[in-house]
mmCIF file of the C-alpha atoms, coordinates in Angstrom:
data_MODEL
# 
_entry.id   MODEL 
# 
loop_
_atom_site.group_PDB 
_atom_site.id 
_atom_site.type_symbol 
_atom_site.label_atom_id 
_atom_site.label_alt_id 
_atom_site.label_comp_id 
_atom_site.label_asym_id 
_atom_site.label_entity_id 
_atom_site.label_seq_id 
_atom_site.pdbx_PDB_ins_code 
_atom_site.Cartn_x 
_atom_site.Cartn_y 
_atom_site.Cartn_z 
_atom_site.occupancy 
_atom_site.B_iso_or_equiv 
_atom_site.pdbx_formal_charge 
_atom_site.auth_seq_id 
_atom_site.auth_comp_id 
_atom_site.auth_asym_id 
_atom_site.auth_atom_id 
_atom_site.pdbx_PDB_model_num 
ATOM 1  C CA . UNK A 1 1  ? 92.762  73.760  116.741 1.00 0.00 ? 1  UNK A CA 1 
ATOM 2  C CA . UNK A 1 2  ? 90.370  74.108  113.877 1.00 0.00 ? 2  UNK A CA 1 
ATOM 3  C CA . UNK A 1 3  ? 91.915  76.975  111.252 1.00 0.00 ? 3  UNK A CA 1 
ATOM 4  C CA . UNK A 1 4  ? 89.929  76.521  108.215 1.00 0.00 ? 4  UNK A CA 1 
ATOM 5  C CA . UNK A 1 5  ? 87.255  79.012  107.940 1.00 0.00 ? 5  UNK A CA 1 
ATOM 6  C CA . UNK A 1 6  ? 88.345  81.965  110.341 1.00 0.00 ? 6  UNK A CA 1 
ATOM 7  C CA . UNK A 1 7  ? 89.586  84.857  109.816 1.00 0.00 ? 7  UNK A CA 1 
ATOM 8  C CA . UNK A 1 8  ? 93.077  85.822  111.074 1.00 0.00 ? 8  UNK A CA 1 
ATOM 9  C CA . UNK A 1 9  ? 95.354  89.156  111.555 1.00 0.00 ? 9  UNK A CA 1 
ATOM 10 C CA . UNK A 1 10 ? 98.426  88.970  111.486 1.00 0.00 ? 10 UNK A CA 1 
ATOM 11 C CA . UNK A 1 11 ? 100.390 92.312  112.446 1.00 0.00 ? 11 UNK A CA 1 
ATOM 12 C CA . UNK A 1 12 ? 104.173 92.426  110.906 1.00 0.00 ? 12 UNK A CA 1 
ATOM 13 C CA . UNK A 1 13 ? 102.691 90.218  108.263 1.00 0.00 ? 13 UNK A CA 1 
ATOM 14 C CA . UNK A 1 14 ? 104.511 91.648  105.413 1.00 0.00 ? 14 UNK A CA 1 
ATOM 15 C CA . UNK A 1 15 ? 108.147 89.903  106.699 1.00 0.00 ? 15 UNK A CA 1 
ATOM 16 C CA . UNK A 1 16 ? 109.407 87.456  108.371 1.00 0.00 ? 16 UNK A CA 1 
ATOM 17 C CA . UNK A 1 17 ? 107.626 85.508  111.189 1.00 0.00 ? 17 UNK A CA 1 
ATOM 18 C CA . UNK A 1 18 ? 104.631 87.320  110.246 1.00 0.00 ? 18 UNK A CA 1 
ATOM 19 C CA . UNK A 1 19 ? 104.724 86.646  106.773 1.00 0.00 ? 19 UNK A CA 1 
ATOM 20 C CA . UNK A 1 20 ? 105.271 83.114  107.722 1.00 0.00 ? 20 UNK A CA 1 
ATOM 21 C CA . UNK A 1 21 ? 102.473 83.172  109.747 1.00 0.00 ? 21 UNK A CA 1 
ATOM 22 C CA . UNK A 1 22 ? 100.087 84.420  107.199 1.00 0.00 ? 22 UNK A CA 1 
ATOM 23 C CA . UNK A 1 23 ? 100.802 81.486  104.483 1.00 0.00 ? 23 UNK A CA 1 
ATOM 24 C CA . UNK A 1 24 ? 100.358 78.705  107.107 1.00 0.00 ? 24 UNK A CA 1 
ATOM 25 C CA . UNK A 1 25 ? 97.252  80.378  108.034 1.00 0.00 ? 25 UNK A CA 1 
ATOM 26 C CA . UNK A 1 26 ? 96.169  79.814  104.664 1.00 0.00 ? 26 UNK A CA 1 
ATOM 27 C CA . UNK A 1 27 ? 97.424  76.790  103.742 1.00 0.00 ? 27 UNK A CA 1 
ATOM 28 C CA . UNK A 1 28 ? 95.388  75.607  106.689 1.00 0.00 ? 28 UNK A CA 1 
ATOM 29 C CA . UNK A 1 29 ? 92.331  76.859  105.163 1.00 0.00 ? 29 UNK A CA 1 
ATOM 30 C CA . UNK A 1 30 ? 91.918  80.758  107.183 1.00 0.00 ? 30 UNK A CA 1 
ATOM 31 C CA . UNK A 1 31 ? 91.438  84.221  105.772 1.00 0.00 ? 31 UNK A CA 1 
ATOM 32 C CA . UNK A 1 32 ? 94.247  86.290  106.410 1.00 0.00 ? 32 UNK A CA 1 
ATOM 33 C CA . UNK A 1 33 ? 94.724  90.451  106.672 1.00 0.00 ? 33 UNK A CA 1 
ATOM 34 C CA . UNK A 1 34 ? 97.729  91.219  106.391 1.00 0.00 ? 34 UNK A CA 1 
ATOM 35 C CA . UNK A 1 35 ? 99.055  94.532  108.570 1.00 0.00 ? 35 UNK A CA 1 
ATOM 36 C CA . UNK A 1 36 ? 101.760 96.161  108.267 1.00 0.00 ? 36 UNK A CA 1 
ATOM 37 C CA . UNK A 1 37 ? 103.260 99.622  108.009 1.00 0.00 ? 37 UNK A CA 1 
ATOM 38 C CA . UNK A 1 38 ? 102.276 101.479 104.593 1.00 0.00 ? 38 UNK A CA 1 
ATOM 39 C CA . UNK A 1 39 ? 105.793 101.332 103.488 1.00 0.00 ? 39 UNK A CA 1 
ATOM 40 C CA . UNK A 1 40 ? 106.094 97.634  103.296 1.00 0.00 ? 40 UNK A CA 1 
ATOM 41 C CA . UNK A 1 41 ? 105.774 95.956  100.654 1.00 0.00 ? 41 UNK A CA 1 
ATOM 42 C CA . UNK A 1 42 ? 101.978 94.237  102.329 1.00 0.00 ? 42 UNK A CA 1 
ATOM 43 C CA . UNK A 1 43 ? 99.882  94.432  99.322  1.00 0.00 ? 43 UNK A CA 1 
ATOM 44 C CA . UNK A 1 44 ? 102.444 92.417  96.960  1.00 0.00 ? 44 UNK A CA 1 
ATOM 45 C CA . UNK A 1 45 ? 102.702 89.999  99.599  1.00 0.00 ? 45 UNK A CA 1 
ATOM 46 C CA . UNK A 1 46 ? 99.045  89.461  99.971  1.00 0.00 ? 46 UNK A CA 1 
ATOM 47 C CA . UNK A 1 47 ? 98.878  88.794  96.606  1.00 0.00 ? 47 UNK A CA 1 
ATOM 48 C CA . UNK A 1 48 ? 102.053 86.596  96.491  1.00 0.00 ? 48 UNK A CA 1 
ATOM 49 C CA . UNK A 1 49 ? 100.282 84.490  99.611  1.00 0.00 ? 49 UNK A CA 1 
ATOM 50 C CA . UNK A 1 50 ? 96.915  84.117  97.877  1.00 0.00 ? 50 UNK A CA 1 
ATOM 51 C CA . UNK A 1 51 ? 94.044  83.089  99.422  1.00 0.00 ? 51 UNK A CA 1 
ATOM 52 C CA . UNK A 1 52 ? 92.040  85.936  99.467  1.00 0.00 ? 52 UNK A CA 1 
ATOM 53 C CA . UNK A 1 53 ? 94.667  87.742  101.126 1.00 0.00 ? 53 UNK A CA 1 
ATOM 54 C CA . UNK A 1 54 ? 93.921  91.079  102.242 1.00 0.00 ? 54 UNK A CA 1 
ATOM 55 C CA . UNK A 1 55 ? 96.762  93.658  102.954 1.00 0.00 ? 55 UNK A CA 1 
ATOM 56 C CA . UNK A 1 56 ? 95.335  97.251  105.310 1.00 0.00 ? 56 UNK A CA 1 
ATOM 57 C CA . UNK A 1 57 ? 98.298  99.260  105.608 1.00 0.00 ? 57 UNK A CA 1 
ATOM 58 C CA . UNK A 1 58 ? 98.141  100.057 109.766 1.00 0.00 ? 58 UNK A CA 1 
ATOM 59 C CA . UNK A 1 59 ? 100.473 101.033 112.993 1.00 0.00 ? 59 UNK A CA 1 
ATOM 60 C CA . UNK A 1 60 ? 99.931  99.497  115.941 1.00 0.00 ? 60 UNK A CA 1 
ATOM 61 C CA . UNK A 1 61 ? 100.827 101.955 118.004 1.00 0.00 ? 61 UNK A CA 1 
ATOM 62 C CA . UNK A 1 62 ? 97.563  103.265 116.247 1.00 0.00 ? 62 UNK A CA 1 
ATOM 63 C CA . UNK A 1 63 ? 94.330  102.708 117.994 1.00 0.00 ? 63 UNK A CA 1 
ATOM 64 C CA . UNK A 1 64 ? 92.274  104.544 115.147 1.00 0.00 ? 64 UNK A CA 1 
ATOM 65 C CA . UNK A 1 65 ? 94.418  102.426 112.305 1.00 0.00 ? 65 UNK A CA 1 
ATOM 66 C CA . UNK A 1 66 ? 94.142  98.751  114.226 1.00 0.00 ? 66 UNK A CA 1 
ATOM 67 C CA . UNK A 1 67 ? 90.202  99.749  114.398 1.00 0.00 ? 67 UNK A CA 1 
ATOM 68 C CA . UNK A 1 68 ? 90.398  99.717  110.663 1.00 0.00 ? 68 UNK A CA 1 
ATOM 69 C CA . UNK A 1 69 ? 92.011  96.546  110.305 1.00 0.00 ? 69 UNK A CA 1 
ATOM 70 C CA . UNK A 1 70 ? 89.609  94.524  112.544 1.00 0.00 ? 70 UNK A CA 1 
ATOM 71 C CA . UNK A 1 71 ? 86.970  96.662  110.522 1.00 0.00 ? 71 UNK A CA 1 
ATOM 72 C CA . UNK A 1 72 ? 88.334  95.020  107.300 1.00 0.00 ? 72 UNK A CA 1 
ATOM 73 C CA . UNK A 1 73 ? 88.873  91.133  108.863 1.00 0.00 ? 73 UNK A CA 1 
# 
């Protein structure tokens, strides 16, 4: 599968698997936005991953929010 060049979101991205996700992502040459709940810490780890990075702070039980996010990728 070809990553370099797309654009990726990764939900939960602020820990764990999703975190993990996001840096191979862009270590394989993809955009990444990050979302998460507004309480996590998203935005630092954008900018810890790099990349051009993008953190929009979302629920996904949230129709209106996830709207925003795919508005932002």
């Amino acid at each position: 599968m070809k990553i370099e060049g797309i654009v990726a979101v990764v939900t939960g991205g602020a820990s764990g698997l999703g975190r993990a996700s996001a840096e191979r992502l862009v270590a394989q040459g993809a955009k990444v936005v990050i979302a998460d709940l507004e309480s996590s810490n998203g935005a630092q780890v954008a900018e810890e991953i790099g990349g051009g990075t993008r953190f929009v702070a979302a629920d996904v039980t949230s129709a209106d929010q996830m709207e925003a996010v795919f508005d932002a990728a």
